[in-house]
PDB file of N, CA, C and O in Angstrom:
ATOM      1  N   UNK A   1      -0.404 -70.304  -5.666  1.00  0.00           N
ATOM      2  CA  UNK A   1       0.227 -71.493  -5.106  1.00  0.00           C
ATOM      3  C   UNK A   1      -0.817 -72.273  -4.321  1.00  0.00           C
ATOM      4  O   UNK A   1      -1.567 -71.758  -3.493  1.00  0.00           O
ATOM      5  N   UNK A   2      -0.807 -73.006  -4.510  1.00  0.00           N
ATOM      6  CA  UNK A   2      -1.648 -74.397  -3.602  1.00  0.00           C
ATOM      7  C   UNK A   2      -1.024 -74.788  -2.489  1.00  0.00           C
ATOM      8  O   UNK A   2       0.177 -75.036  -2.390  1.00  0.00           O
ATOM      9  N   UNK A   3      -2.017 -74.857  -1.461  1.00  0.00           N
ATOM     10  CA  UNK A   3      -1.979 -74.408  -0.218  1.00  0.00           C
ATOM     11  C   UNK A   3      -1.865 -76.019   0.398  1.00  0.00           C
ATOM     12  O   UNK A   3      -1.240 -76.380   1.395  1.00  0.00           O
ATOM     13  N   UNK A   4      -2.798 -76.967  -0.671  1.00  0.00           N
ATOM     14  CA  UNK A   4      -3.011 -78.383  -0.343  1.00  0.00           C
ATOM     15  C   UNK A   4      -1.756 -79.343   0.055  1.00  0.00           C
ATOM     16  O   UNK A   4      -1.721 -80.162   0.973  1.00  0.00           O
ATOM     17  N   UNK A   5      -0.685 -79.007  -0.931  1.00  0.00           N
ATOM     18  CA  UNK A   5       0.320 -79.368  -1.058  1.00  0.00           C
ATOM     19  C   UNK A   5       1.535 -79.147  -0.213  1.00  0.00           C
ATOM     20  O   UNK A   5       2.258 -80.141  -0.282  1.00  0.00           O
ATOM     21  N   UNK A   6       2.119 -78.045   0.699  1.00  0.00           N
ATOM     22  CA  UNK A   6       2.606 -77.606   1.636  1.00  0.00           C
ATOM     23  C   UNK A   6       3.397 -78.491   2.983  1.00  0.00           C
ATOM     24  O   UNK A   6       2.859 -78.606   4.084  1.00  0.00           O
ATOM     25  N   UNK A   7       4.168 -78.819   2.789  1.00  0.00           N
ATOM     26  CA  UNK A   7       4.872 -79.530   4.185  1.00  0.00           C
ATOM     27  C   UNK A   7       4.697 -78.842   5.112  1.00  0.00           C
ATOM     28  O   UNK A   7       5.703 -78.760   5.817  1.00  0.00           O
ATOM     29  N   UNK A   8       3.730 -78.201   5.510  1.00  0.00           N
ATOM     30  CA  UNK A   8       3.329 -77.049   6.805  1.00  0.00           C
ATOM     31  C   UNK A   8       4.471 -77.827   8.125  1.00  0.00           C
ATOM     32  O   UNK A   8       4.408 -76.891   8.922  1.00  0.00           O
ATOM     33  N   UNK A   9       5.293 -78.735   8.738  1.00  0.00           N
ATOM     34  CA  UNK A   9       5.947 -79.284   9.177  1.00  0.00           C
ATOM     35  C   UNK A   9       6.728 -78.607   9.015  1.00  0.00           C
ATOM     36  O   UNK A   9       6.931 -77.611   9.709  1.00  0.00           O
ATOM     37  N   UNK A  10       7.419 -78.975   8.003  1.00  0.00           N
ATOM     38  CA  UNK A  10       8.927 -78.307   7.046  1.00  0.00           C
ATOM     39  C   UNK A  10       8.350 -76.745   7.492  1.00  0.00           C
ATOM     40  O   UNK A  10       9.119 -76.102   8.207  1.00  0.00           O
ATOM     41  N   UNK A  11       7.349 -76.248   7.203  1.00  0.00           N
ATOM     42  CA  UNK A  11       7.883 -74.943   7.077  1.00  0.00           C
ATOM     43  C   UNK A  11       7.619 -74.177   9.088  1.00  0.00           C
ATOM     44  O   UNK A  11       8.072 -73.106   9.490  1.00  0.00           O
ATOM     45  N   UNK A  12       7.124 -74.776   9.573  1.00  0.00           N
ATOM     46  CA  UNK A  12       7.000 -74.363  10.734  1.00  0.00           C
ATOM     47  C   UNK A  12       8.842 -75.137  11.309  1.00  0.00           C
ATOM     48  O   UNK A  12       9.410 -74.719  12.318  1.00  0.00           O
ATOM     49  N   UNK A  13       9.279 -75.955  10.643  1.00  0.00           N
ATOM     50  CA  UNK A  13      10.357 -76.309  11.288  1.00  0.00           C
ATOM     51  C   UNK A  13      11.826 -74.926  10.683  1.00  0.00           C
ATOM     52  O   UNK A  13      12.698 -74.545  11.464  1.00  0.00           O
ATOM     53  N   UNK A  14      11.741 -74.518   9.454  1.00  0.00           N
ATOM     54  CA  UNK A  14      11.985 -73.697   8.818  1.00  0.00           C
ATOM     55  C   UNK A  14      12.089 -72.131   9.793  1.00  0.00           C
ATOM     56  O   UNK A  14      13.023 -71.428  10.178  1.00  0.00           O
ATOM     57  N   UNK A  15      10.498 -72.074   9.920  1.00  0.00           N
ATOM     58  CA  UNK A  15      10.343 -70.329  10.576  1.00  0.00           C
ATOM     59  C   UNK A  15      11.041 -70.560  12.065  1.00  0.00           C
ATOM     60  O   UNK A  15      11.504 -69.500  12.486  1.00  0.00           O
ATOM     61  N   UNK A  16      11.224 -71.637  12.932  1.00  0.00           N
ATOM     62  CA  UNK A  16      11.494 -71.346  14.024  1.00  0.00           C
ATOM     63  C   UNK A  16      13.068 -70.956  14.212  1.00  0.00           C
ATOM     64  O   UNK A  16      13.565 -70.817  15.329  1.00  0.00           O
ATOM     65  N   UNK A  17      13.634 -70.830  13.268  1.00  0.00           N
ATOM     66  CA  UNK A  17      15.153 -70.392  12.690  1.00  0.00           C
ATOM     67  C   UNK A  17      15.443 -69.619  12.023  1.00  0.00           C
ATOM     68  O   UNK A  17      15.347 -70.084  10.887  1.00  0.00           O
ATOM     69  N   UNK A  18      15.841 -68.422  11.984  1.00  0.00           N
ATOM     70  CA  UNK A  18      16.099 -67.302  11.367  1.00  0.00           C
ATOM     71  C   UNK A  18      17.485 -67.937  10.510  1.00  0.00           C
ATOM     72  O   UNK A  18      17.701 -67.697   9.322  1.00  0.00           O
ATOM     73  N   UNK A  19      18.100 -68.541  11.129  1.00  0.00           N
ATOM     74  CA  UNK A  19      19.233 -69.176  10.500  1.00  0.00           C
ATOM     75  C   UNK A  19      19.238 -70.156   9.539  1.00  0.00           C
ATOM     76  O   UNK A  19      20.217 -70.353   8.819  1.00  0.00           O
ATOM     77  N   UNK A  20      17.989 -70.929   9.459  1.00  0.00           N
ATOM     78  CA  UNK A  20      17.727 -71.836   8.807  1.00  0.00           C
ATOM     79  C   UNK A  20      16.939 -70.856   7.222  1.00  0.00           C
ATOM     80  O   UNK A  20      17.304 -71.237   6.109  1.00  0.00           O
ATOM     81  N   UNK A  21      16.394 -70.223   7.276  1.00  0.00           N
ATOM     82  CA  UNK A  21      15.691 -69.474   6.264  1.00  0.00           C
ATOM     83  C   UNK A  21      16.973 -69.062   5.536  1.00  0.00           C
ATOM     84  O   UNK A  21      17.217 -69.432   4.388  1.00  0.00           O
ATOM     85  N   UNK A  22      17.988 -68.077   6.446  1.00  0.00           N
ATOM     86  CA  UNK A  22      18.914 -67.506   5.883  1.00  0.00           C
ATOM     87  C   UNK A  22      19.996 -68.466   4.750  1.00  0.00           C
ATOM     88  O   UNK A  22      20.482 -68.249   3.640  1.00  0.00           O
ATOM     89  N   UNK A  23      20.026 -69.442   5.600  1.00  0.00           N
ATOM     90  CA  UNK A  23      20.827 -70.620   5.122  1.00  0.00           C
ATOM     91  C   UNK A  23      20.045 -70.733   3.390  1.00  0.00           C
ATOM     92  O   UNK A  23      20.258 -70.098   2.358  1.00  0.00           O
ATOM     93  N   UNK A  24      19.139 -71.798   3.715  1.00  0.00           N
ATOM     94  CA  UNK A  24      18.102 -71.522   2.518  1.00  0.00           C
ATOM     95  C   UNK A  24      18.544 -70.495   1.317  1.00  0.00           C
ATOM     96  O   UNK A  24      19.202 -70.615   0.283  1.00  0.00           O
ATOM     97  N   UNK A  25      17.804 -69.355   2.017  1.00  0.00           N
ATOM     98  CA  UNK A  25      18.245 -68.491   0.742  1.00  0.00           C
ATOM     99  C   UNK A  25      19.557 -68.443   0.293  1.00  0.00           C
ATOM    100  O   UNK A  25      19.600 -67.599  -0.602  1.00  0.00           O
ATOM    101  N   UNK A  26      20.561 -68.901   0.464  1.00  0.00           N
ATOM    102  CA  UNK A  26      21.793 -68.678   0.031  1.00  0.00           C
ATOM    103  C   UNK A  26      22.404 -70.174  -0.576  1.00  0.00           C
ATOM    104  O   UNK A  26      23.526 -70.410  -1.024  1.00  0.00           O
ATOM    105  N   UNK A  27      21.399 -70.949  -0.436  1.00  0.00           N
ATOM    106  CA  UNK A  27      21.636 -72.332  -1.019  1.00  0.00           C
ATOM    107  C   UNK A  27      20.848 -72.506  -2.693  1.00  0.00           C
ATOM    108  O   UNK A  27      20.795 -73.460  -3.469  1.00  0.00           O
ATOM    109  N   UNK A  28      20.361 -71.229  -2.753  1.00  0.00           N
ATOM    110  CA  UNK A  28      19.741 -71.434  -4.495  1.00  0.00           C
ATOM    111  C   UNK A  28      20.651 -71.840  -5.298  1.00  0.00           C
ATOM    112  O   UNK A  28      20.209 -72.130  -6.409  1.00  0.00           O
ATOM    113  N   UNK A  29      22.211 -72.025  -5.104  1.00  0.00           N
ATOM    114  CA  UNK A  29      23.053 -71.723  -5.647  1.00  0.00           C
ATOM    115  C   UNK A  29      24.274 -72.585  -5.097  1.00  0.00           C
ATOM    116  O   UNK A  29      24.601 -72.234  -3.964  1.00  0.00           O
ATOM    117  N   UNK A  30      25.246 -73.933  -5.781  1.00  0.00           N
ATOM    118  CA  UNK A  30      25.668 -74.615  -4.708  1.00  0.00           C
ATOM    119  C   UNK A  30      26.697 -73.652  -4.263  1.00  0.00           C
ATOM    120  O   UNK A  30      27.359 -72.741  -4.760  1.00  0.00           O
ATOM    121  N   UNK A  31      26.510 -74.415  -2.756  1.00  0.00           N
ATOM    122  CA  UNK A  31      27.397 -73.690  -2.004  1.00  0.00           C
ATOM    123  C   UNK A  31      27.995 -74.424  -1.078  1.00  0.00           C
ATOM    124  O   UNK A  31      27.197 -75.292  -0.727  1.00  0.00           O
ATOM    125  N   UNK A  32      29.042 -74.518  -0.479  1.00  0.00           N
ATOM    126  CA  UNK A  32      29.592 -75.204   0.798  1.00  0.00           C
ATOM    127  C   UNK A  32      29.558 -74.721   2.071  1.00  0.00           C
ATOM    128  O   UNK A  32      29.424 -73.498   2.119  1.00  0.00           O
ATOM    129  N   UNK A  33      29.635 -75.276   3.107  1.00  0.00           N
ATOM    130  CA  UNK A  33      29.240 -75.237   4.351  1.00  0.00           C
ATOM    131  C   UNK A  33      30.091 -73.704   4.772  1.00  0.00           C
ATOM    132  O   UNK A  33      29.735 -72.768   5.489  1.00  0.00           O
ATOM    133  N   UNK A  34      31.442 -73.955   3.919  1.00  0.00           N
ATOM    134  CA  UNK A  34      32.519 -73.099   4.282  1.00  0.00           C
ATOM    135  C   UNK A  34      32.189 -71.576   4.278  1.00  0.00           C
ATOM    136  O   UNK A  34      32.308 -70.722   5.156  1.00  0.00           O
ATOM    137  N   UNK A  35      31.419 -71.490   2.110  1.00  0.00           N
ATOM    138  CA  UNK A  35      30.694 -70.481   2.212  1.00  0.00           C
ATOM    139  C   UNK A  35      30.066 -69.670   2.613  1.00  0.00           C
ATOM    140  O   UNK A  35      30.288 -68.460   2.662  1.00  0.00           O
ATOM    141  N   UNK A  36      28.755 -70.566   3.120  1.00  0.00           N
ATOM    142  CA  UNK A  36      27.741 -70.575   3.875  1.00  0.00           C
ATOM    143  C   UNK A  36      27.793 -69.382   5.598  1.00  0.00           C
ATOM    144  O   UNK A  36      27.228 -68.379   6.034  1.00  0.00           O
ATOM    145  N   UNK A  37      28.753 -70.269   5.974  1.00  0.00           N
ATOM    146  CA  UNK A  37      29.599 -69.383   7.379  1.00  0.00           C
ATOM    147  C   UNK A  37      29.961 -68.438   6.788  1.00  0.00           C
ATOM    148  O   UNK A  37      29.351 -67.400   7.044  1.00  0.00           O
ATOM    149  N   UNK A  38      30.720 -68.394   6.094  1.00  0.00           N
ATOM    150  CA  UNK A  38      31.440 -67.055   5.595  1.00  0.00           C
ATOM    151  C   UNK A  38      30.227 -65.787   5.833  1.00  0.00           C
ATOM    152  O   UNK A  38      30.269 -64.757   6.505  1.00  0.00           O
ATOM    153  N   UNK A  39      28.958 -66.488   4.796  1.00  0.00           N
ATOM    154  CA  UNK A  39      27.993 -65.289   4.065  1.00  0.00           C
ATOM    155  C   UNK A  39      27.178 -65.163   5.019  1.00  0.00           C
ATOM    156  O   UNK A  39      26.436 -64.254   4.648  1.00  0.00           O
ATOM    157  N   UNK A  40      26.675 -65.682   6.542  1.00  0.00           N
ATOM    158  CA  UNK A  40      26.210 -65.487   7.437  1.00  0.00           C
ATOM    159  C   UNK A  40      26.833 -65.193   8.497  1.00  0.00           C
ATOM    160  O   UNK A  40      26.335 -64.682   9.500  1.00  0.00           O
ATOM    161  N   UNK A  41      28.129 -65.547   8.308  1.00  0.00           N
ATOM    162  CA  UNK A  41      28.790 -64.803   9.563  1.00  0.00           C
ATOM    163  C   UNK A  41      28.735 -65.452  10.898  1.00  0.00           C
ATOM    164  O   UNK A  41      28.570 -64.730  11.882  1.00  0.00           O
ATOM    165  N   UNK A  42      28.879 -66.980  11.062  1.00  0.00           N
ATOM    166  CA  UNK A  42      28.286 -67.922  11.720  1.00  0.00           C
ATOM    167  C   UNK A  42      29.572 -69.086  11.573  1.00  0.00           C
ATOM    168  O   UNK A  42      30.366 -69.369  10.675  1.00  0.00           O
ATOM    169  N   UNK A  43      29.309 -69.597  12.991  1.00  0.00           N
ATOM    170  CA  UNK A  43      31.320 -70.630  12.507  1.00  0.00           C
ATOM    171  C   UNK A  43      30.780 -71.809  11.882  1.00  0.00           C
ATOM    172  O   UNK A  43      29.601 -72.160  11.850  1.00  0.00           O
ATOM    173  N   UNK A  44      31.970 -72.477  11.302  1.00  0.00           N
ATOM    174  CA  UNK A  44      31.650 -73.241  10.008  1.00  0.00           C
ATOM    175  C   UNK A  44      30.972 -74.413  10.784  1.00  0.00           C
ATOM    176  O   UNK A  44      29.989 -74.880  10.209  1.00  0.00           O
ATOM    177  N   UNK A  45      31.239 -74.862  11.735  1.00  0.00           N
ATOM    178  CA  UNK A  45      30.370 -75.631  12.694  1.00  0.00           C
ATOM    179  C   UNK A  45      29.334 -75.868  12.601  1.00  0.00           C
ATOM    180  O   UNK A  45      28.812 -76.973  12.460  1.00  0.00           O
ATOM    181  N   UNK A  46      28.725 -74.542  12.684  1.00  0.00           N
ATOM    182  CA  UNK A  46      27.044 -74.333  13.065  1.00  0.00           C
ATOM    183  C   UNK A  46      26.694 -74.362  11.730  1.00  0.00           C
ATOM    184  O   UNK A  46      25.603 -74.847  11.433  1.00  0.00           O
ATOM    185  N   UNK A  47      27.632 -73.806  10.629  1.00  0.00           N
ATOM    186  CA  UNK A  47      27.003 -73.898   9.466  1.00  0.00           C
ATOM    187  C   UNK A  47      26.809 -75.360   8.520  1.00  0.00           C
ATOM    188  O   UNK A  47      25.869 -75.742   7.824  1.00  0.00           O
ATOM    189  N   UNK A  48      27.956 -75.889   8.791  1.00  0.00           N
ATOM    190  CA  UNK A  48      27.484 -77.506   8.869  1.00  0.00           C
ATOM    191  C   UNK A  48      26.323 -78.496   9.569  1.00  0.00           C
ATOM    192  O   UNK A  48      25.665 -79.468   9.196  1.00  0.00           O
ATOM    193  N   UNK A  49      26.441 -77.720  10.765  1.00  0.00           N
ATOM    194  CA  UNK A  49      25.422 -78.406  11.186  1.00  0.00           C
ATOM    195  C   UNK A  49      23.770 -78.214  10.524  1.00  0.00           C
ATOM    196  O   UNK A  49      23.045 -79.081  10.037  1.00  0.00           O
ATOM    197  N   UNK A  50      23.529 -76.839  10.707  1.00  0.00           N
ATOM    198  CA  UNK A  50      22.578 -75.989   9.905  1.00  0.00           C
ATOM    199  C   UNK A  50      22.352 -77.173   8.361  1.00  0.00           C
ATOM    200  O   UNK A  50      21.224 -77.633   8.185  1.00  0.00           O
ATOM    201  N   UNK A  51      23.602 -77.593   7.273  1.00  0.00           N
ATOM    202  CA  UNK A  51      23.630 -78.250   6.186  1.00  0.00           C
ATOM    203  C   UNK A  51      22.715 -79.921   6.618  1.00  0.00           C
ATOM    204  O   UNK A  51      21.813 -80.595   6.120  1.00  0.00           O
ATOM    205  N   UNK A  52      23.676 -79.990   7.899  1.00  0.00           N
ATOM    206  CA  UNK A  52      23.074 -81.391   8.079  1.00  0.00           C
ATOM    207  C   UNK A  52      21.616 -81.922   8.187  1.00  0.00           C
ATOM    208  O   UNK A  52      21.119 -82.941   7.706  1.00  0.00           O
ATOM    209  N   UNK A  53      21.042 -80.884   9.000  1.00  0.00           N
ATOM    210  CA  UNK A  53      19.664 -80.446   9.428  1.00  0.00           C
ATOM    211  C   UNK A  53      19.016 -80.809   8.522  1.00  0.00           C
ATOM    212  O   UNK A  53      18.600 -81.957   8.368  1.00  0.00           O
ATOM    213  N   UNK A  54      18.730 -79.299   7.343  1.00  0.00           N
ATOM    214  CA  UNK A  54      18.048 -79.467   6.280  1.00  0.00           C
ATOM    215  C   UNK A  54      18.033 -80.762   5.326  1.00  0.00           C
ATOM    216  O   UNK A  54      17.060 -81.188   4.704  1.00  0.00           O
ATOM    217  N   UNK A  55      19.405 -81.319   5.355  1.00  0.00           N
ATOM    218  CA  UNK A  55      19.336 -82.617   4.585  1.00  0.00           C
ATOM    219  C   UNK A  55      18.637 -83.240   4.877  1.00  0.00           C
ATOM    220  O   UNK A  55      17.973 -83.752   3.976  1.00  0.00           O
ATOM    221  N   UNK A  56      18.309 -83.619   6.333  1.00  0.00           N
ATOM    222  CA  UNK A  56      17.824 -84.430   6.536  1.00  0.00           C
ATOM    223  C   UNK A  56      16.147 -84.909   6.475  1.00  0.00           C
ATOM    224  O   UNK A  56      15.380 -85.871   6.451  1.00  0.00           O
ATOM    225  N   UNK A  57      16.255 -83.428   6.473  1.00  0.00           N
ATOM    226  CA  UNK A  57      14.596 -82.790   6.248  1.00  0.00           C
ATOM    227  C   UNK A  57      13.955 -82.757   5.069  1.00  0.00           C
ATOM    228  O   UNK A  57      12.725 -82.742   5.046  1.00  0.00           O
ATOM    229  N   UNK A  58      15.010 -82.735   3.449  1.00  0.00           N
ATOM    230  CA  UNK A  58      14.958 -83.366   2.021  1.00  0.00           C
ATOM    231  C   UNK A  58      14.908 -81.901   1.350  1.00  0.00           C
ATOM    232  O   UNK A  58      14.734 -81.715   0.145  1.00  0.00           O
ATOM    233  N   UNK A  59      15.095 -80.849   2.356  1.00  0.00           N
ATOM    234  CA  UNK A  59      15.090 -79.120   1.778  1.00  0.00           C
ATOM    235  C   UNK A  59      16.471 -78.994   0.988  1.00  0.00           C
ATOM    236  O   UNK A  59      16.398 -78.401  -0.088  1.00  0.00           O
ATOM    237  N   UNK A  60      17.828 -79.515   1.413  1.00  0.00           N
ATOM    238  CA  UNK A  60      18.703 -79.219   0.407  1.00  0.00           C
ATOM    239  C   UNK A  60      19.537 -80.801   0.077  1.00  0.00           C
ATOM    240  O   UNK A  60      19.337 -81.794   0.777  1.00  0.00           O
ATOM    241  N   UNK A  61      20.384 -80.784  -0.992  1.00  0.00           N
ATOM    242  CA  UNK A  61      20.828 -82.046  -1.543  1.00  0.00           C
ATOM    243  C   UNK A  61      22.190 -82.162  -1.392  1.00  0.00           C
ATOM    244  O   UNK A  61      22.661 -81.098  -0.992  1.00  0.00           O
ATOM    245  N   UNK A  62      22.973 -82.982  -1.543  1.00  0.00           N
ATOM    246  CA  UNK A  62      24.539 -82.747  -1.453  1.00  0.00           C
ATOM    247  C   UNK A  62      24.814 -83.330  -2.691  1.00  0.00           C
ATOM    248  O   UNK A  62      24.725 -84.541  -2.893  1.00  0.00           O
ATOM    249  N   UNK A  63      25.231 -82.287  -3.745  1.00  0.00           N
ATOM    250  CA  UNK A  63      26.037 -82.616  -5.088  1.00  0.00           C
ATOM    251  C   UNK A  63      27.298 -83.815  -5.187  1.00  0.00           C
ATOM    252  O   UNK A  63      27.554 -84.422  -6.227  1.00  0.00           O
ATOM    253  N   UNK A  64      27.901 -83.980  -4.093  1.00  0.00           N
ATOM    254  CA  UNK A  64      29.146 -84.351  -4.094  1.00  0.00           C
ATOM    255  C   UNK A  64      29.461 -85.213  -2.843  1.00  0.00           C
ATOM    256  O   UNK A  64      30.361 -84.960  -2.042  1.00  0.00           O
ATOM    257  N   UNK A  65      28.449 -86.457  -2.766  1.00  0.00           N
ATOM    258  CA  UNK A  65      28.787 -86.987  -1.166  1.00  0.00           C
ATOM    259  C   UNK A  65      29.584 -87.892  -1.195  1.00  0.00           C
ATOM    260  O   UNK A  65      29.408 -88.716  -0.297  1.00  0.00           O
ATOM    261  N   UNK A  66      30.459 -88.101  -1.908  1.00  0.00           N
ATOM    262  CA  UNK A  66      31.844 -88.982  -1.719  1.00  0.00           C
ATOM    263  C   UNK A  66      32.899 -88.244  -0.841  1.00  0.00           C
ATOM    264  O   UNK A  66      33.703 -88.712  -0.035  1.00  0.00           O
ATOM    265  N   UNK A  67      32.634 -86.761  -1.285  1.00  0.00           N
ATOM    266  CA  UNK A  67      33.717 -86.247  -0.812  1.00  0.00           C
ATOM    267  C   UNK A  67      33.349 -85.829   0.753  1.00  0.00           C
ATOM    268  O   UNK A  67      32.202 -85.580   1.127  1.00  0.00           O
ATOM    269  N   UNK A  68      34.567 -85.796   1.629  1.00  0.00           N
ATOM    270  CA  UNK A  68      34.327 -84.892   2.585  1.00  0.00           C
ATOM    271  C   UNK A  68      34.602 -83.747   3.068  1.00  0.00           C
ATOM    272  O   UNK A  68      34.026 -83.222   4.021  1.00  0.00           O
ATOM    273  N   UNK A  69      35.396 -83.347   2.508  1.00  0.00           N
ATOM    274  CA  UNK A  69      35.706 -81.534   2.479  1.00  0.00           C
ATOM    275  C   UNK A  69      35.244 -81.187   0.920  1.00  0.00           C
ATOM    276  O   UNK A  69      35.343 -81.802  -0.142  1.00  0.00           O
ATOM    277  N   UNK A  70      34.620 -79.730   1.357  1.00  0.00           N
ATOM    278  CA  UNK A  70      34.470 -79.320  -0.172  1.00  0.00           C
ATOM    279  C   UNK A  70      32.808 -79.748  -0.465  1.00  0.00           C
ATOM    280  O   UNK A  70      32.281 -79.525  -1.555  1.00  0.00           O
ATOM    281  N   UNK A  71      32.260 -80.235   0.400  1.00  0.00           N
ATOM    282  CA  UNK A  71      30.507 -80.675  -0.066  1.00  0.00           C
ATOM    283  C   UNK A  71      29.933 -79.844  -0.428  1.00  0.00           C
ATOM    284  O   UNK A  71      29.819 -78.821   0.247  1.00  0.00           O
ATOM    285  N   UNK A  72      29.296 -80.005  -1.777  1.00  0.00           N
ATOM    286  CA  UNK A  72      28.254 -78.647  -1.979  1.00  0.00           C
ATOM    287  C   UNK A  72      26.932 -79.263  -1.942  1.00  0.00           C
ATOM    288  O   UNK A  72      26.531 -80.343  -2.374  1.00  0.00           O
ATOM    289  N   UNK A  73      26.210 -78.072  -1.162  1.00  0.00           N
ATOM    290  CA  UNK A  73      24.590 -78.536  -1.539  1.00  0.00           C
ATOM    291  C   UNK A  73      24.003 -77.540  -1.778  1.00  0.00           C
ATOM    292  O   UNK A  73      24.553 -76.465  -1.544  1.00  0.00           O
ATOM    293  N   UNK A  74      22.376 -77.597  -2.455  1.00  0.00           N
ATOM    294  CA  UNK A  74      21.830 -76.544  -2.929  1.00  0.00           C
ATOM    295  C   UNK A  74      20.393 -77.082  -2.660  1.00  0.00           C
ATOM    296  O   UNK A  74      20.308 -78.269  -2.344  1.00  0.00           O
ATOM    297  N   UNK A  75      19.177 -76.288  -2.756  1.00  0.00           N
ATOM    298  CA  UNK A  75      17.613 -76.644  -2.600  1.00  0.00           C
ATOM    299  C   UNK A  75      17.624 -77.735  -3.054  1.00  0.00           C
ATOM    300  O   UNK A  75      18.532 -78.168  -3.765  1.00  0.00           O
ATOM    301  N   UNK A  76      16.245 -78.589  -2.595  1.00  0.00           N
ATOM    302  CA  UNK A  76      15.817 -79.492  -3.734  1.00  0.00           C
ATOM    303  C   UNK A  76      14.125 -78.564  -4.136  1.00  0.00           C
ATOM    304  O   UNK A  76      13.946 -77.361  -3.951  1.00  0.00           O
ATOM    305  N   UNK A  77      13.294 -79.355  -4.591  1.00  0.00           N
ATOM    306  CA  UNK A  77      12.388 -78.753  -5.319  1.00  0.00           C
ATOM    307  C   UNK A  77      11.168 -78.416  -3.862  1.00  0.00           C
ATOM    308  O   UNK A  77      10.209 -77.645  -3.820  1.00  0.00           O
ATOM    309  N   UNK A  78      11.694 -79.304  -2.869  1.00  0.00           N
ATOM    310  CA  UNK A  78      10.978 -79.050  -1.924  1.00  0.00           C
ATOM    311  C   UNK A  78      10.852 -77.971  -0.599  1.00  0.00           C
ATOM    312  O   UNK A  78       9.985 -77.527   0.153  1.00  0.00           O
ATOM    313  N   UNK A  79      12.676 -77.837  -0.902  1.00  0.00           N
ATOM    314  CA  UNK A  79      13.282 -76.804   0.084  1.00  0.00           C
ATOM    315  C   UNK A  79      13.224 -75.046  -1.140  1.00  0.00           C
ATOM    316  O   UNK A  79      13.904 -74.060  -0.856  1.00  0.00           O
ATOM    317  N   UNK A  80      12.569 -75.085  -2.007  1.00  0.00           N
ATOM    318  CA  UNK A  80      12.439 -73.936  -2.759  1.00  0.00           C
ATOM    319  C   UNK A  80      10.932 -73.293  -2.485  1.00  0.00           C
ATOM    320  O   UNK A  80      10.638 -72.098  -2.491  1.00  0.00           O
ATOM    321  N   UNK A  81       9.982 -74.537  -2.221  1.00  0.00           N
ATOM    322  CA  UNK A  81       8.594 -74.268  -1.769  1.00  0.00           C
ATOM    323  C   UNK A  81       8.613 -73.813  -0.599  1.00  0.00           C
ATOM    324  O   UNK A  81       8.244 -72.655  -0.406  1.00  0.00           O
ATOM    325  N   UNK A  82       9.110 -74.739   0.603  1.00  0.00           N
ATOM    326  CA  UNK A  82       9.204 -74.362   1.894  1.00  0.00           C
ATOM    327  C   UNK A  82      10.261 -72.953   1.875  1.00  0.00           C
ATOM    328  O   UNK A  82      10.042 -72.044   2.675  1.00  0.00           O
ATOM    329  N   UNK A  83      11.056 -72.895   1.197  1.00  0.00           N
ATOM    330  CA  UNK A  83      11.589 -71.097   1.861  1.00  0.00           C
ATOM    331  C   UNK A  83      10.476 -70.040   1.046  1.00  0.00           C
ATOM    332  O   UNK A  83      10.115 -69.050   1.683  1.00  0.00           O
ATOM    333  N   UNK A  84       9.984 -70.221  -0.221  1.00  0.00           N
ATOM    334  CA  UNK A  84       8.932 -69.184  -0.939  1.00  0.00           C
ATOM    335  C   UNK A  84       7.839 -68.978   0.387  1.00  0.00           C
ATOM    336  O   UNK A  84       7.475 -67.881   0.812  1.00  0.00           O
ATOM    337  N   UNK A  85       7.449 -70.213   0.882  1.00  0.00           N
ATOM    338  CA  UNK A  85       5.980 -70.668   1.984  1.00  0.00           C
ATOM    339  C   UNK A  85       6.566 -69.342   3.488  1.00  0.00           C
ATOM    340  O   UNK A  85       6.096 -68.254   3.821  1.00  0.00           O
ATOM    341  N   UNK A  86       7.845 -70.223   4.066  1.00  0.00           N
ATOM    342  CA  UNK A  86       8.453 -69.560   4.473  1.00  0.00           C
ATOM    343  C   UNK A  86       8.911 -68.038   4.741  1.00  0.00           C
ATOM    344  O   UNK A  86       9.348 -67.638   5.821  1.00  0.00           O
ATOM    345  N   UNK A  87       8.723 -67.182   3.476  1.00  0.00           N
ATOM    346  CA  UNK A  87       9.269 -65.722   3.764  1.00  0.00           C
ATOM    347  C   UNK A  87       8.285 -65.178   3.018  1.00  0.00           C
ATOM    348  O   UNK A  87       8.530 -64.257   2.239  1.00  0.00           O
ATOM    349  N   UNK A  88       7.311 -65.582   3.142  1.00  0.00           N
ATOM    350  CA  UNK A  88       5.764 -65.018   2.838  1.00  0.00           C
ATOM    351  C   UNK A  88       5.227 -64.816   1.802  1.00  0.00           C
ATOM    352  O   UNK A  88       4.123 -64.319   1.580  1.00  0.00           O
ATOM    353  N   UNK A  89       6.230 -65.312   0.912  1.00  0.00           N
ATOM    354  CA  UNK A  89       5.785 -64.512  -0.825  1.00  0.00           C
ATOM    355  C   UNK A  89       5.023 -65.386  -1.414  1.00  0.00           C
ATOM    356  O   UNK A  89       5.770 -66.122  -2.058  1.00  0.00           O
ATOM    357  N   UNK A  90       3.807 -65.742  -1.556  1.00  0.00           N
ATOM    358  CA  UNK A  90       3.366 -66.776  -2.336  1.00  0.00           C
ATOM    359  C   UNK A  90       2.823 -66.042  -3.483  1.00  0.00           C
ATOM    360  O   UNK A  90       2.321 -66.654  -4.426  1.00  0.00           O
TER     361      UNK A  90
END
């Protein structure tokens, strides 16, 4: 992996959250905020918020933003680098 390329930002914004990584990994796959809480064990609150975060950051996407209950989002191509960068595996 090329090292040149790296949102070192993103991923130092990434590691300072155990919650945010966790999130991540469980977004390979769409998922909703609702989920999300469920599979971390975290109120749907924080897990929304957690959704909002990363969006904003361009790590995950929202499939479905018309709607407002029911949003799914999943990685984008950038939030798949930053969690690989992230949990050490290059």
């Amino acid at each position: 992996m090329s090292t040149i390329n790296i949102d070192w930002e993103a991923v130092g914004y990434v590691k300072r959250s155990k919650n945010r990584i966790k999130a991540l990994n469980n977004l390979k796959e769409p998922t909703m905020p609702s989920e999300l809480a469920k599979e971390m064990k975290i109120s749907l609150t924080h897990a929304s918020k957690i959704c909002r975060e990363l969006y904003s950051q361009g790590l995950i996407e929202c499939l479905n933003e018309k709607l407002k209950i029911g949003r799914l989002y999943r990685l984008t191509k950038k939030g798949e680098e930053i969690l690989r960068v992230s949990i050490n595996k290059f």
